[in-house]
Structures are given as C-alpha cells and as structure tokens.
Wavefront OBJ file of the C-alpha trace (Angstrom):
o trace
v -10.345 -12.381 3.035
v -6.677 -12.309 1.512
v -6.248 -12.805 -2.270
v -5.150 -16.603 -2.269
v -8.965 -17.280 -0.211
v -10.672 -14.954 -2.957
v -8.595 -16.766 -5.704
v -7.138 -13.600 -6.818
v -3.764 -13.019 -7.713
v -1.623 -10.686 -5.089
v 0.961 -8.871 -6.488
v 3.501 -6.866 -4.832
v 6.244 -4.516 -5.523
v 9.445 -4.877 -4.559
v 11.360 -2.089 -2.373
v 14.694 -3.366 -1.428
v 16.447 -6.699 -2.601
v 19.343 -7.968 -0.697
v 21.304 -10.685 -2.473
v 23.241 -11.809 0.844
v 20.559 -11.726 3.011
v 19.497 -9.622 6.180
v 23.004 -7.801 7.588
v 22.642 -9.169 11.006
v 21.952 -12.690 10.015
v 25.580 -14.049 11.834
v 25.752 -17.036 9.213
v 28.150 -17.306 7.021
v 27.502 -15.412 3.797
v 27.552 -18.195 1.411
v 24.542 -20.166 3.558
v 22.143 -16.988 3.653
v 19.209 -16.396 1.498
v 18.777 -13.965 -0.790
v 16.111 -11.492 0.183
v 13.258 -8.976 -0.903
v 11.312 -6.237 0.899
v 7.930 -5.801 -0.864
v 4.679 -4.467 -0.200
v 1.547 -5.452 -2.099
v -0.436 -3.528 -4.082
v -4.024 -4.534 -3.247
v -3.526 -3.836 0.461
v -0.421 -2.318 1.317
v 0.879 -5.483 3.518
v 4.321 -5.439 3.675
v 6.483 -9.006 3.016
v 10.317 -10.465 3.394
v 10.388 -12.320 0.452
v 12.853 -15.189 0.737
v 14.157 -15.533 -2.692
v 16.353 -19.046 -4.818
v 19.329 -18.346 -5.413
v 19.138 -17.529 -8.985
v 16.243 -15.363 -8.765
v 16.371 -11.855 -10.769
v 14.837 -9.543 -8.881
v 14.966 -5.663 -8.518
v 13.828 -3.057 -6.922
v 10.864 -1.584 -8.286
v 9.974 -4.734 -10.042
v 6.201 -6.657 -9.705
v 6.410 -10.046 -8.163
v 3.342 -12.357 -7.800
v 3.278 -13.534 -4.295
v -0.512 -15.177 -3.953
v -1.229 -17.799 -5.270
v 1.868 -20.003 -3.866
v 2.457 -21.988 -7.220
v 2.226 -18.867 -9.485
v 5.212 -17.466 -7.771
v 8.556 -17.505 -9.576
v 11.833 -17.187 -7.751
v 10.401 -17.000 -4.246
v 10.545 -19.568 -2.001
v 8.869 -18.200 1.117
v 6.687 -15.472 1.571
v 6.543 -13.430 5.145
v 4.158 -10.642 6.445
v 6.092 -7.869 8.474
v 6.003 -4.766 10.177
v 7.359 -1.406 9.166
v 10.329 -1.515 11.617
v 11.529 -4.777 9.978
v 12.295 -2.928 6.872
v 15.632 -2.144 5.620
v 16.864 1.608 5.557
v 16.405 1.488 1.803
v 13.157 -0.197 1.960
v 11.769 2.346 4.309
v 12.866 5.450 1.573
v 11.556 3.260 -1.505
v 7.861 3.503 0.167
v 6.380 6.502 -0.182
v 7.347 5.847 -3.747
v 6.082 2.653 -4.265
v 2.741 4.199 -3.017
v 2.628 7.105 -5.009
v 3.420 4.281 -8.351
v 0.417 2.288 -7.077
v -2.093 5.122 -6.402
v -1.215 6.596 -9.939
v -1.314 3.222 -11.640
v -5.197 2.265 -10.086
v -6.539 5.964 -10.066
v -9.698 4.730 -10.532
v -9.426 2.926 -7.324
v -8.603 5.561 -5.588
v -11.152 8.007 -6.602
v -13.964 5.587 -5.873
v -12.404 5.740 -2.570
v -14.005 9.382 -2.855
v -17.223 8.581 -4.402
v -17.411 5.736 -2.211
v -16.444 6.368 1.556
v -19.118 5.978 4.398
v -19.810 7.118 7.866
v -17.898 4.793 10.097
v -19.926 6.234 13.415
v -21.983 8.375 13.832
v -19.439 11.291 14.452
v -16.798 10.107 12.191
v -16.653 9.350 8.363
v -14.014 7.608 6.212
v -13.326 10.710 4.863
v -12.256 12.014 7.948
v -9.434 9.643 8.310
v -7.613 11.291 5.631
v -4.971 13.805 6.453
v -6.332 17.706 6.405
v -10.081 16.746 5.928
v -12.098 18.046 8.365
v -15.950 18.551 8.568
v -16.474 21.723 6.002
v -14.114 19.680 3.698
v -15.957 16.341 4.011
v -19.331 17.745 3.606
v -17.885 19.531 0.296
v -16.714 16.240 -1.070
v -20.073 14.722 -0.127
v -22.171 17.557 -1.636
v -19.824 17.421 -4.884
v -20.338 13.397 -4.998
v -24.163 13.819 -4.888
v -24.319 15.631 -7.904
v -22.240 13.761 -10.228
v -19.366 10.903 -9.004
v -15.590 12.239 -9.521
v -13.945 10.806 -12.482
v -10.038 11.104 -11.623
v -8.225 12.905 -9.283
v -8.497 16.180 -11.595
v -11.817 16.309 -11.344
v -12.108 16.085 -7.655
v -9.819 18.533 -6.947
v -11.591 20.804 -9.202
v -15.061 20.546 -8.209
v -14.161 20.933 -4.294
v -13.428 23.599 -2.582
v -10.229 23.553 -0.723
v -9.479 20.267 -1.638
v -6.036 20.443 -2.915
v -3.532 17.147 -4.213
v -6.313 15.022 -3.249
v -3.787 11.485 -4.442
v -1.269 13.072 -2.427
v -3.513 13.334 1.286
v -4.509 9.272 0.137
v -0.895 8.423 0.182
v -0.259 10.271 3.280
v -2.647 8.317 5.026
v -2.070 4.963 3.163
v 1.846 5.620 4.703
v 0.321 6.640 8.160
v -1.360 3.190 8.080
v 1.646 1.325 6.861
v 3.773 2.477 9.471
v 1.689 2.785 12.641
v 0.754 -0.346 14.884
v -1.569 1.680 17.115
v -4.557 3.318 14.607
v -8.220 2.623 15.332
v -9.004 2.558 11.616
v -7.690 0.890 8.647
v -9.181 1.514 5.379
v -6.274 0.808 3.074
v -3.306 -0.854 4.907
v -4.510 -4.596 6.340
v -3.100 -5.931 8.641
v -2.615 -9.500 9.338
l 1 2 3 4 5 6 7 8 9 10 11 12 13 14 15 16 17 18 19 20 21 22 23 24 25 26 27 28 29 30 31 32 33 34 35 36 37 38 39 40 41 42 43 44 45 46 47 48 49 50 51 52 53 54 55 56 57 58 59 60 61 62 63 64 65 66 67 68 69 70 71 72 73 74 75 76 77 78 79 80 81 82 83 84 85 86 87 88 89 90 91 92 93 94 95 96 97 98 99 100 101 102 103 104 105 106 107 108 109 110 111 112 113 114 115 116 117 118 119 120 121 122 123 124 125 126 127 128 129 130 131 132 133 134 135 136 137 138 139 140 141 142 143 144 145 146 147 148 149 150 151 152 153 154 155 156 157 158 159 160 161 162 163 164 165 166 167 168 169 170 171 172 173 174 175 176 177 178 179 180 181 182 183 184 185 186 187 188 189 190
C-alpha cells in the first residue's frame, strides 16, 4: 500500500535538480521542464520530479510528493530506476540515506528488534551485509533479553556487530540499485 492509499503523507528528498531539464532532451532549452531527482524517505523509491517553472528547489531539500494536492512546485511525479539517475544524483545517495537512517533511528533499530525468519533457512537479518548465522543468533539472543534502544546500544551489547546504521545503509543502497534481488525489506519497488 503506497502512502497516498494509506492517506499518509510521502515525503522525499531531493538529490539532483536540473533547472533545464534532462541533457539529452533534444528540445529547445526554453520549452524543457525543470527537473528533480528524489528518493523518498518512507521507502526508498526513487522519482523524476517534473517541476513549474518557478519552483525553488534544491538539493538536499524535503519535498512532499503524496498526496497530489499537498505538493507545491511539482507538477508531475515519476517512479524510476537507478540507471535513470543523473551522475550527481547517483553520488548524492548514499548520503541522502545515511540523512534518513540518522534522522528515523528509531526506525531503524526496530528493524533490529523486529526482523523475522523469512524461510526457514533464511532470516531478515541475514539480508544485511556481513551478518551471518553466529552474528544473527547474537542479535537475536541480545533482543530477547531487553529490545535495543539506538544504534549505540546495539552495537554494544553484540558481539562483533560493528557500525550496525552503516551495514542498514549498505543494504538499503544494494536494494536501491539492483533490479534482480529476491528480497526487499526497505527499497519498494513499484
């Protein structure tokens, strides 16, 4: 269910704005559209924003995109894929990631408390880059005793756990960027 069905409002950041549109749009450059690369923050989709002609925007700012009448300055709203991105877009990410994981730690460290089996030979946790089997069962036994109250605490009560908001972006990237993965837990997909 996307944010607009939920009645939630989406928000996204923006990682690229290009006031004369896409560079191998052929039109002249007065008749192209302003445009914005942005990825949202409640499920890492990434959007062209088509933008009016007076809109403000810059990079690193937050833009409402869902619902359609809250947004300001955008006239069109489009879900793409990694390769779409502009070269500037593409290097903004992994920042833009790293701002949204430390902005809704909480979030992310019920992620932690909260991830389940997903077979019976592979758990959420597992997804996650450098976790394997002695370092999922760690988490596990640490989350049975008490839940983890920010990324701190998780890396100090487990053992060989180390940057644990740093492995979560890896993989949030890793599902950003690849077409092909079995799992999604964080990155949706259209």
């Amino acid at each position: 269910m996307s944010e607009s069905e939920s009645g939630r409002e989406a928000v996204a950041v923006v990682l690229d704005f290009l006031p004369h549109g896409r560079a191998d749009d052929d039109r002249p450059r007065y008749q192209k559209e302003p445009l914005a690369y942005a990825l949202t923050e409640s499920d890492f989709r990434l959007l062209e924003l088509t933008l009016e002609r007076d809109g403000g925007i810059g990079i690193g700012d937050s833009v409402t995109v869902e619902p359609p009448e809250d947004r300001e300055g955008i006239e069109k709203v489009r879900e793409i894929e990694y390769d779409d991105l502009s070269a500037a877009a593409q290097s903004e990410l992994e920042h833009a990631v790293v701002d949204v994981v430390e902005r809704d730690e909480r979030r992310f460290v019920d992620f932690y408390n909260d991830a389940q089996p997903i077979t019976l030979r592979l758990h959420q946790l597992n997804l996650l880059p450098g976790i394997g089997k002695k370092l999922r069962n760690n988490v596990l036994e640490a989350r049975k005793r008490q839940p983890f109250e920010s990324f701190d605490d998780l890396e100090d009560r487990v053992a060989g756990l180390h940057n644990p908001e740093d492995v979560l972006v890896e993989r949030i990237i890793e599902e950003i960027r690849a077409d092909d993965l079995k799992y999604r837990t964080f990155a949706r997909r259209e």
